[in-house]
N, C-alpha and C positions, 0 to 999 in steps of 0.2 A: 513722791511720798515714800518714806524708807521708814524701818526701823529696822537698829541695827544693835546685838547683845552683843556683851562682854563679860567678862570676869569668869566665866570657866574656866575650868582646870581640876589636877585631881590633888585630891586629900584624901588623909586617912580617917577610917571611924572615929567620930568627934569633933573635926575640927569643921570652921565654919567656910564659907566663902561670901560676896558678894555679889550680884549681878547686876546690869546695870542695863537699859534698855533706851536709848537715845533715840526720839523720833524727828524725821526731819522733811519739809516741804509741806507741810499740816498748813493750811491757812486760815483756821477755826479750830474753836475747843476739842480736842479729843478728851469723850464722854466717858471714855471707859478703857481701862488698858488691865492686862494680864498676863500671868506666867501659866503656861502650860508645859506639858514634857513629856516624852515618848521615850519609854526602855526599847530595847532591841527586840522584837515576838509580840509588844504589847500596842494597847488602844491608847492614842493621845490623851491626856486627860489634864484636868484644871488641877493648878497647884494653887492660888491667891489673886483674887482681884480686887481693880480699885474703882471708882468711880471720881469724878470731878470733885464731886461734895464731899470727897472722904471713908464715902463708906465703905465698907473692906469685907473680906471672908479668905479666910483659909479654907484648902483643906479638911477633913480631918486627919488625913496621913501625916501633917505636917504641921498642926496647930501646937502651939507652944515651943516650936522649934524656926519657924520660919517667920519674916516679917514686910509685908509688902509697905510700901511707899512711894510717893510721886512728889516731882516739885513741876506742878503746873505752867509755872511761867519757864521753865526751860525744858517743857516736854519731855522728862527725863522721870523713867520708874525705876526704884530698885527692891532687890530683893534681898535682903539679911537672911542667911540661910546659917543657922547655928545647927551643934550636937546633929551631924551629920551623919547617915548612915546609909552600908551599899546597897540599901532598895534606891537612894533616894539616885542611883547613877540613872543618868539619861541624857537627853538631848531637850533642852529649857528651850522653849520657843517664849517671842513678846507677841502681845497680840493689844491691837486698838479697834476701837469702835470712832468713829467720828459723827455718826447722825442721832447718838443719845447715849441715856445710863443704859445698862443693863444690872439685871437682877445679879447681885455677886457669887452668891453661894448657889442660887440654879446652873450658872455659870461654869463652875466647877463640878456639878454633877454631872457635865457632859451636856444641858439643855442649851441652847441659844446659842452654839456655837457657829449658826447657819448663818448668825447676824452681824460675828464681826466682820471685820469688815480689812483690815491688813493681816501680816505678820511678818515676823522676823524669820531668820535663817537659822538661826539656833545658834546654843554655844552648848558642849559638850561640857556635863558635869561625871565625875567619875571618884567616887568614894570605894575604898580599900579598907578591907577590913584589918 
């Protein structure tokens, strides 16, 4: 079981990137997948999660600026990250659940992070002002 990110890289204030979060060796539905990220000094914390059935939460650091997604049948999440800015520099983790949903937006307040259950290695985002 892996998941493994991409599409980091740096930009300057404004411009967007993608992320992209490929899981592989799953041999049942993964229930719940997420971006997370850790500045340098700070506490990991939830940026957007998704669930099987769709439902979604931002942030609100990042709402109206970021947009989470998944295509189920190729276990693949991604993350539209527009109007970008140097808070938003960090180190993007993926994270999966496999044994159900979780609450999205508890998710990101930091609750039920005891439950996932994978993660990625991270891909370094880095915005310049």
């Amino acid at each position: 079981v892996q998941l493994v990110e991409s599409g980091g890289g740096s930009v300057q204030s404004g411009g967007s990137l993608r992320l992209s979060c490929a899981a592989s060796g799953f041999t049942a539905t993964i229930y719940y997948m997420g971006w997370f990220r850790q500045a340098p000094g700070k506490e990991r914390e939830g940026v957007a999660s998704i669930n099987s059935d769709g439902s979604t939460c931002n942030a609100d650091s990042v709402k109206g600026r970021f947009t989470i997604s998944r295509d189920n049948a190729q276990n693949t999440m991604y993350l539209q990250m527009n109007s970008l800015k140097p808070e938003d520099t960090a180190m993007y983790y993926c994270a999966a659940r496999q044994t159900g949903s979780l609450p999205v937006c508890a998710v990101n307040s930091g609750r039920y992070q005891w439950a996932i259950n994978y993660w990625g290695q991270g891909t370094q985002v880095t915005v310049s002002s």
